[in-house]
C-alpha positions as a printed NumPy array, in Angstrom:
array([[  0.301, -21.859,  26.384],
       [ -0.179, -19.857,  23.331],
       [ -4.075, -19.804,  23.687],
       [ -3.185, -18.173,  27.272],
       [ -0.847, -15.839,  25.651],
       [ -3.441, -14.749,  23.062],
       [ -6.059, -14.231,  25.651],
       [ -4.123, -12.29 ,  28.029],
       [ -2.26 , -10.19 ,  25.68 ],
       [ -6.084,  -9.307,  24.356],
       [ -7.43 ,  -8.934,  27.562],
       [ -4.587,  -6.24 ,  28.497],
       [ -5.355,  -4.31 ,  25.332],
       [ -9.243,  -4.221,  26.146],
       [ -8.591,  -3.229,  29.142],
       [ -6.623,  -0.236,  28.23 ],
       [ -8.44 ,   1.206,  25.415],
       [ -7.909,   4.49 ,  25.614],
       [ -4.259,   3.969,  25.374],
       [ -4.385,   1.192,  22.679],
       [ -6.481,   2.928,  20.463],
       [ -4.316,   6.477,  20.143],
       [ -0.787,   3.71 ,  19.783],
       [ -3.123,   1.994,  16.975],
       [ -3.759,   5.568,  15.524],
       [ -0.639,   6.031,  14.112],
       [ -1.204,   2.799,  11.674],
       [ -4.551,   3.503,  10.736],
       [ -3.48 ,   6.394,   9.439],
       [ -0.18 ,   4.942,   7.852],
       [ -2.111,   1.833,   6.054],
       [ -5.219,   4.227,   5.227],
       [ -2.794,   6.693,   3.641],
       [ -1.317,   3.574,   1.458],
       [ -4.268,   2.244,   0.239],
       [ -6.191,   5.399,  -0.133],
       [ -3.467,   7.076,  -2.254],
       [ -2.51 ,   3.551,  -4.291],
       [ -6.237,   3.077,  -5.162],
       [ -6.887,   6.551,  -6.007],
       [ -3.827,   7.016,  -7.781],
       [ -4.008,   3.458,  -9.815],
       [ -7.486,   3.339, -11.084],
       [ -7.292,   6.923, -11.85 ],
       [ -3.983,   6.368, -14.172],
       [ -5.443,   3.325, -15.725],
       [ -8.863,   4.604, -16.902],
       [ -6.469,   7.177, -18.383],
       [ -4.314,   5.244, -19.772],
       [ -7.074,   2.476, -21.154],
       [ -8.938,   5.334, -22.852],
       [ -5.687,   7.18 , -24.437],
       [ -4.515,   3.524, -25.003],
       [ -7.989,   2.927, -27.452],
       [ -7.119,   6.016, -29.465],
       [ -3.34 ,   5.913, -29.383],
       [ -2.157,   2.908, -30.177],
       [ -0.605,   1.236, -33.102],
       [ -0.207,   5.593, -34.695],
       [  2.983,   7.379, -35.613],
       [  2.548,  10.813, -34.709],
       [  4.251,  12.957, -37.259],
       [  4.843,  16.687, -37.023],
       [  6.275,  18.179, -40.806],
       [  7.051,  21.516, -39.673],
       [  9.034,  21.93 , -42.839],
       [ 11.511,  24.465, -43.929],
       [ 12.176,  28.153, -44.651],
       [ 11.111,  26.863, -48.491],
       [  8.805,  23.871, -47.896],
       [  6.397,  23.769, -44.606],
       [  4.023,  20.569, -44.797],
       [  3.047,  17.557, -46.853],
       [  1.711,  17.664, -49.88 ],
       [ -1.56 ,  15.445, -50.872],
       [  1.06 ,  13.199, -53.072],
       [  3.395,  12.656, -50.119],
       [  0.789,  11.584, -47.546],
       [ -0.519,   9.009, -50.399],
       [  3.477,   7.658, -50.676],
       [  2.828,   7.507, -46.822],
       [ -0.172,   5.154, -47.177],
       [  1.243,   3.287, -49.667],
       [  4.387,   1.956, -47.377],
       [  3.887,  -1.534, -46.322],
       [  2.   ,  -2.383, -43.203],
       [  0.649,   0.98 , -43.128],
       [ -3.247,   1.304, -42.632],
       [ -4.381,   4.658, -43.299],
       [ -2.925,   8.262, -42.655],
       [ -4.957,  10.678, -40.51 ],
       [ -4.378,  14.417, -41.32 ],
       [ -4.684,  17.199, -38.018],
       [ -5.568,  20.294, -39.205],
       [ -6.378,  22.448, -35.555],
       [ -7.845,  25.664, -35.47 ],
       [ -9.59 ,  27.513, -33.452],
       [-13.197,  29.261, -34.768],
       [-16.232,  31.176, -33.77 ],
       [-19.267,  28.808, -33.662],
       [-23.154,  30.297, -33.991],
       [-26.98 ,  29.322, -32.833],
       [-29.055,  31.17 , -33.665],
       [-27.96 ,  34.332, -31.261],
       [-25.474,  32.122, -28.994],
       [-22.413,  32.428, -29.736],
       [-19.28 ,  30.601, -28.438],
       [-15.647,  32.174, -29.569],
       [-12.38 ,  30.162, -29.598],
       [-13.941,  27.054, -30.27 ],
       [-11.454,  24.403, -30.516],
       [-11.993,  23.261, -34.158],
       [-10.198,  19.868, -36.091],
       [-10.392,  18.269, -39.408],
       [-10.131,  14.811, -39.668],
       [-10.817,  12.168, -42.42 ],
       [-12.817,   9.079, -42.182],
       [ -9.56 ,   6.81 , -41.307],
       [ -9.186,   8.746, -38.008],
       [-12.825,   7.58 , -36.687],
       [-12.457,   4.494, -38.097],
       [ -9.343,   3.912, -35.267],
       [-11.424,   5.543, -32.416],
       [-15.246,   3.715, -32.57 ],
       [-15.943,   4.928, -29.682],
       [-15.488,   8.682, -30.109],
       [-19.503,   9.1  , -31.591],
       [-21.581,   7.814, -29.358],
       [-24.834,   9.077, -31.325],
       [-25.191,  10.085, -34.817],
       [-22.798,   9.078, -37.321],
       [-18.801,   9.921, -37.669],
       [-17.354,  11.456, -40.733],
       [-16.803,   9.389, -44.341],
       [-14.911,   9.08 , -47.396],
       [-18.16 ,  10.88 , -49.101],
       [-17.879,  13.481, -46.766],
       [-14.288,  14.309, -47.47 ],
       [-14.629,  13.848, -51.237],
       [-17.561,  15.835, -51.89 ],
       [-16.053,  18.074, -49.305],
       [-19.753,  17.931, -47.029],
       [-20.54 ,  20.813, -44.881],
       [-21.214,  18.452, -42.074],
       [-19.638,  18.737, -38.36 ],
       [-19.474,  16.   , -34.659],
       [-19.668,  18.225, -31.766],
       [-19.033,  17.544, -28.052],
       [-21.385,  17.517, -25.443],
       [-19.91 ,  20.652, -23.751],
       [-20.676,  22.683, -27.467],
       [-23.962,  20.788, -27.092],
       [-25.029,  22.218, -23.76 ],
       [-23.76 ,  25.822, -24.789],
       [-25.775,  25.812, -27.891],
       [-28.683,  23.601, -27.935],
       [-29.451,  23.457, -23.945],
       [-32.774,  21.648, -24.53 ],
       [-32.717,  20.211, -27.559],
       [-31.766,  17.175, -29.25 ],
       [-28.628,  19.208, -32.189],
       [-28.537,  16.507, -34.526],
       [-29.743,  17.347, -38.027],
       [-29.193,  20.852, -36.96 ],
       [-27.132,  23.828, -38.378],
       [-24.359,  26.341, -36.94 ],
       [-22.076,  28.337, -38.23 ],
       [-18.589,  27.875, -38.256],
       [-16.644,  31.029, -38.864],
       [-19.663,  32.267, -41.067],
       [-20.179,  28.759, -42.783],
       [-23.043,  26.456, -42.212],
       [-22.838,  23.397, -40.821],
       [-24.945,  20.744, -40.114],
       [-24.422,  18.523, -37.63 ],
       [-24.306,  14.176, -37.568],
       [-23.053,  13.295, -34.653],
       [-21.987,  13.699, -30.744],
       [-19.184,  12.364, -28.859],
       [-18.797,  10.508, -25.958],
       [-18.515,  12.798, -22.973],
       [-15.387,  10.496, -21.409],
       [-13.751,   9.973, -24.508],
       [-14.031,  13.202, -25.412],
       [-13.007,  14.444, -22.05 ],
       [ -9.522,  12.889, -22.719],
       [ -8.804,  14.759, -26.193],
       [-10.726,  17.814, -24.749],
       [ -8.363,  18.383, -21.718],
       [ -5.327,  20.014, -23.863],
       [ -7.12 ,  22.115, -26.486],
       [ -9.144,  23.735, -23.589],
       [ -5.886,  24.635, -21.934],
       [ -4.863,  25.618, -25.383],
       [ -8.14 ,  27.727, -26.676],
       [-10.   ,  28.399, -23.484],
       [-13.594,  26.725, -24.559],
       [-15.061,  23.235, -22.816],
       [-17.168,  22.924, -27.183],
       [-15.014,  21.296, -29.644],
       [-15.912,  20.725, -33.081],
       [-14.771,  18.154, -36.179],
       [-15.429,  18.939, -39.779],
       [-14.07 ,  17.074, -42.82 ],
       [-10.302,  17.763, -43.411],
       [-10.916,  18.712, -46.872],
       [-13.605,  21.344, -45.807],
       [-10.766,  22.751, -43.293],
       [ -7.999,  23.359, -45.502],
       [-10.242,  24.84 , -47.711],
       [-11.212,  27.437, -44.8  ],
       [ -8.195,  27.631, -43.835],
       [ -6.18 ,  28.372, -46.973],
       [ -4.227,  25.218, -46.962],
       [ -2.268,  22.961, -49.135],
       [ -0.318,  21.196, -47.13 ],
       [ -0.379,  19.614, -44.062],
       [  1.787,  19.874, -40.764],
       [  0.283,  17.088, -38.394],
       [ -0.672,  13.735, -38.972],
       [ -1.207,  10.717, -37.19 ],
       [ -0.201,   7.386, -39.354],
       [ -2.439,   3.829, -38.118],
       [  0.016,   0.794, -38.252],
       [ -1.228,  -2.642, -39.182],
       [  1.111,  -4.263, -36.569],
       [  2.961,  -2.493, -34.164],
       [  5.697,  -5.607, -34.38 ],
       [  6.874,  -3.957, -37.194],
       [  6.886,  -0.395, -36.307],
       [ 10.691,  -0.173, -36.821],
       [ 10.87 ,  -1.381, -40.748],
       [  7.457,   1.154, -41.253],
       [  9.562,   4.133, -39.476],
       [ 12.496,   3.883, -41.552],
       [ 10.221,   3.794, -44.628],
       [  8.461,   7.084, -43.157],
       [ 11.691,   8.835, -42.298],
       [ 12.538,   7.896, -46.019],
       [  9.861,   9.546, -47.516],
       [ 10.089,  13.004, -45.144],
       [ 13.355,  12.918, -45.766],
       [ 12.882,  13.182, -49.39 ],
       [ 10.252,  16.036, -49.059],
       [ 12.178,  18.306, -47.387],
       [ 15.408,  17.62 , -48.995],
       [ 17.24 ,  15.931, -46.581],
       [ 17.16 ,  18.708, -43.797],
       [ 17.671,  17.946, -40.431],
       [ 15.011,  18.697, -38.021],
       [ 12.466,  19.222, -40.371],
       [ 10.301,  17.05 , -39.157],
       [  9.554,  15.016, -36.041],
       [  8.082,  11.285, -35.571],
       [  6.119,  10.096, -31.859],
       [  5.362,   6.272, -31.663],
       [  2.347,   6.545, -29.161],
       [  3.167,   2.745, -27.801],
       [  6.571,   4.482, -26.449],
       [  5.066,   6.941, -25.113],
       [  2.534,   4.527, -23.525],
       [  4.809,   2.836, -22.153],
       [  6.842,   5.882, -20.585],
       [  3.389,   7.158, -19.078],
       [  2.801,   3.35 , -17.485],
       [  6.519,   4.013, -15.967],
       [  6.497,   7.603, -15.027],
       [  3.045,   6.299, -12.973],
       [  5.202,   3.368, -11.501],
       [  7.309,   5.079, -10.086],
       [  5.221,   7.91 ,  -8.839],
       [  2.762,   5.151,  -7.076],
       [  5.976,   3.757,  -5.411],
       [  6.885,   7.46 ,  -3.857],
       [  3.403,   7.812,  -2.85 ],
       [  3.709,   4.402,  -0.75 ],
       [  7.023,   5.469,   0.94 ],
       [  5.56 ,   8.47 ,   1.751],
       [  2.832,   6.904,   3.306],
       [  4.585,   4.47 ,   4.869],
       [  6.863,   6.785,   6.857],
       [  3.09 ,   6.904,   9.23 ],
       [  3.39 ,   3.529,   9.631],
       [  6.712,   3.968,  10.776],
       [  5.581,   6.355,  13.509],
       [  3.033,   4.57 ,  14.067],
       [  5.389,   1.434,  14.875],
       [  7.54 ,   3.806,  17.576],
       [  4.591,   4.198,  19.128],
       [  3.498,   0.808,  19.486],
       [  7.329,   0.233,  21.148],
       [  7.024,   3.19 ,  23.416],
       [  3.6  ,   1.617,  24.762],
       [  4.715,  -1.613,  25.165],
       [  8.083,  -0.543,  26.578],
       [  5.688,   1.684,  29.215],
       [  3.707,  -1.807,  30.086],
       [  6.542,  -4.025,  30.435],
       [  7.526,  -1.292,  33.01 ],
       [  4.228,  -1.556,  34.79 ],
       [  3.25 ,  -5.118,  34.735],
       [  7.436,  -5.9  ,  36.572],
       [  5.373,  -7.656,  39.116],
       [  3.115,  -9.589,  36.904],
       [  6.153, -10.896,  34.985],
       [  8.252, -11.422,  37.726],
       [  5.313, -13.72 ,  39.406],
       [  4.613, -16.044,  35.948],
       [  8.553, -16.379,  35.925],
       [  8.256, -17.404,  39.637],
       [  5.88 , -19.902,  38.704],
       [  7.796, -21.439,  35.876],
       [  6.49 , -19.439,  32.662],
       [  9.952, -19.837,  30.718],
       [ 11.172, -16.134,  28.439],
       [ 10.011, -17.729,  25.227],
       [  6.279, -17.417,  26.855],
       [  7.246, -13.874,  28.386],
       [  8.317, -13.169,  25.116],
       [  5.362, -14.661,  22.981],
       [  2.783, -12.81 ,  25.488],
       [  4.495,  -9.115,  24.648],
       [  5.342,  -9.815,  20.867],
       [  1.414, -11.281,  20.58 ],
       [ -0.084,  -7.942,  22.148],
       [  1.918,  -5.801,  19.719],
       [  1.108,  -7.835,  16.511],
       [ -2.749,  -7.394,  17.762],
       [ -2.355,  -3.739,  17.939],
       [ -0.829,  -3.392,  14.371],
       [ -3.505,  -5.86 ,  13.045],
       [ -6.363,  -3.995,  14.761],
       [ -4.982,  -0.88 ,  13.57 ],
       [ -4.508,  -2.474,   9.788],
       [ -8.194,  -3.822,   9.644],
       [ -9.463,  -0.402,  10.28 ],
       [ -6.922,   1.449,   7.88 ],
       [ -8.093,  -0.798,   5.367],
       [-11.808,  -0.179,   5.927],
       [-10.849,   3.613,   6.306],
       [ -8.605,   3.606,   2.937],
       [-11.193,   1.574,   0.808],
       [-13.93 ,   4.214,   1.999],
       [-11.738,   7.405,   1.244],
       [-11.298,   5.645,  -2.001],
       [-14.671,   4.764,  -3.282],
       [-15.727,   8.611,  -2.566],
       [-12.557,  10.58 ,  -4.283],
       [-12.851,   8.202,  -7.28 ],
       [-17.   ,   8.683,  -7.826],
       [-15.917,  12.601,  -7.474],
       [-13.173,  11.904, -10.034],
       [-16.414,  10.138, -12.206],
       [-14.225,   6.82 , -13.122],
       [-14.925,   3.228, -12.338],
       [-13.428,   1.759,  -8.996],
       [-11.401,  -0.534,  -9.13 ],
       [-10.572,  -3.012,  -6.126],
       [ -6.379,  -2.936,  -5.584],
       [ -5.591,  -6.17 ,  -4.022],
       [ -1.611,  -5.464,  -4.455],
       [ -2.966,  -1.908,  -1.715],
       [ -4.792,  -3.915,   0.118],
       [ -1.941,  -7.011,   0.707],
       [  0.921,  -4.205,   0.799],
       [ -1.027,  -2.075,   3.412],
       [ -2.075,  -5.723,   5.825],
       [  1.312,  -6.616,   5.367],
       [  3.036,  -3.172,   6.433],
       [  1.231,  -3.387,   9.806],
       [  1.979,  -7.372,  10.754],
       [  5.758,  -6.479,   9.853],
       [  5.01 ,  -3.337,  11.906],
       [  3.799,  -5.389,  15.358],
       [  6.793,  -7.788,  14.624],
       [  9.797,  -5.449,  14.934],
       [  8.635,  -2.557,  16.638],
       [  7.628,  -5.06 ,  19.439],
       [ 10.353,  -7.277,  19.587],
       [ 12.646,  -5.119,  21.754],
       [ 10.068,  -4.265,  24.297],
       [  9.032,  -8.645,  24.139],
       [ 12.602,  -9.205,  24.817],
       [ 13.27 ,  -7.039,  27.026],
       [ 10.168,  -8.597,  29.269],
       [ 11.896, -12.243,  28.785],
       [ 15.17 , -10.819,  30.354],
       [ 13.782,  -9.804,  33.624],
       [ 14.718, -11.613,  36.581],
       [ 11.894, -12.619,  38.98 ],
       [ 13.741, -11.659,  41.593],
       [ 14.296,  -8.492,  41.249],
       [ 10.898,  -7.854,  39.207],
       [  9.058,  -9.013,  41.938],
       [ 11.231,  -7.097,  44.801],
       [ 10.804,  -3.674,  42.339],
       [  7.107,  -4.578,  43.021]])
């Protein structure tokens, strides 16, 4: 009986296919909005959060803004800060922005940082050709400089830059290495809000301050050996700040970048679970119409229903025959969401430039959406088919 069932519930749905194609509509679009926007939305946040993850992990960021008498760290307090067990290195920030030269191109608010050697050493990936900065380099305080592709394309449009020079706010430079163009895209996004130019430079820290008129430094990133034991090495921190600036409250300010990892991961969470309830509210539409079709066809095949009663077909047959033909609608209407979602994927994610990546959970959450869909929106309609008496469907006839 059930092979029966399945053939004439497909046979009624082939041979309205007008109709069964605009009820499917409404879950095509409902699963194809789930999958597309999951997908999109998940590989999207996890390239993110893999690349930020590579150069943020296992770091304390600390901010000494200081006081009215004391602003910044002195070079003896950031030693005391690499001396504190479990403690790797310390990575001075010193951001500016500068006026970069080639020859007669010129490129103004160039987003400009000093780092050290330990700050590279954290983020291998950052130079993809040349070399990154040293100890050397920051000791013998070398007029050498990384640029990003974007500075590379302003300034040297058709030429390989390494080994060449630029000036830096009147001071030659010469430059070792480039960055990676994704990597760098990551960092890059902030400062251009910031300064306004796609270039960014990186010169030796010691070089900077000396440009800068510095003594002291504000930002700082701090590598942990172990992340385990962050607590113990951020009490020892704390102890030190709070012995440079005298005990004063909010003089300085401390970022663990695994917390804040971990509040991105949940702030995406959550936002992927809207974007699936939002998306499932067409599948929910979708689903009334699949009830108000089969409600209309239980309404015009009366005669057919009262005649299989007539000849013995008990309501649990009735009632498979309707409840089969709706679960084939929301499972033809699935397959080709799926298709449709995968396809809207793969193209918005090779426009975002970031590796796709197949979301089974989409996939299995989208397939499963549309059975549940057939099953309850076509129950009433199944049931209400099982409840007719012959009789009087085949007299309304």
């Amino acid at each position: 009986m059930l092979r029966e069932n399945i053939i004439m519930a497909w046979q009624n749905i082939f041979h309205n296919r007008m109709r069964s194609f605009l009820t499917a509509l409404g879950i095509v679009i409902g699963v194809m909005s789930i999958i597309s926007l999951i997908t999109i939305v998940s590989t999207a946040t996890d390239s993110m959060l893999s690349r930020f993850s590579e150069l943020g992990a296992n770091k304390l960021i600390i901010n000494a803004v200081g006081t009215p008498l004391k602003r910044g760290l002195t070079a003896n307090e950031l030693r005391r800060l690499g001396d504190i067990d479990g403690v790797l290195g310390v990575s001075p920030n010193l951001s500016f922005q500068s006026n970069i030269v080639n020859n007669l191109v010129l490129e103004k608010n160039v987003p400009t940082e000093g780092r050290n050697d330990i700050y590279f050493r954290q983020a291998p990936k950052l130079v993809a050709r040349g070399r990154a900065l040293n100890i050397l380099d920051m000791e013998n305080k070398n007029r050498v400089c990384i640029i990003n592709p974007a500075l590379q394309e302003i300034l040297f449009p058709a030429q390989d830059p390494l080994g060449e020079t630029i000036q830096i706010n009147g001071q030659t430079f010469t430059i070792v290495g480039i960055t990676d163009r994704e990597v760098a895209a990551d960092l890059q996004s902030a400062m251009t809000m910031r300064f306004g130019s796609r270039g960014k430079a990186i010169i030796p820290y010691t070089v900077a301050m000396s440009m800068q008129g510095l003594n002291s430094f504000v930002a700082l990133e701090l590598i942990m050996e172990d992340t385990d034991d962050v607590e113990n090495i951020r009490a020892d921190v704390e102890l030190v700040l709070k012995e440079a600036f005298n005990y004063k409250s909010n003089s300085y300010f401390i970022v663990n970048m695994d917390n804040v990892l971990d509040m991105m991961n949940t702030m995406m969470d959550t936002m992927t679970m809207m974007l699936a309830g939002i998306a499932s509210i067409a599948l929910l539409v979708g689903g009334i119409g699949i009830m108000n079709m089969m409600l209309v066809s239980v309404t015009e095949r009366t005669a057919e229903i009262g005649l299989r009663k007539a000849l013995g077909a008990e309501p649990r047959h009735i009632q498979a025959q309707f409840l089969i033909e709706s679960i084939f609608l929301s499972l033809l209407g699935g397959t080709l969401g799926i298709i449709l979602g995968l396809t809207v994927s793969v193209l918005v994610i090779n426009l975002l430039d970031v590796d796709f990546v197949l979301n089974i959970g989409a996939i299995l959450l989208g397939f499963g959406f549309s059975t549940a869909v057939g099953v309850i929106f076509g129950w009433a309609p199944a049931r209400r088919a099982s409840k007719l008496n012959p009789i009087d469907a085949l007299r309304s006839a």
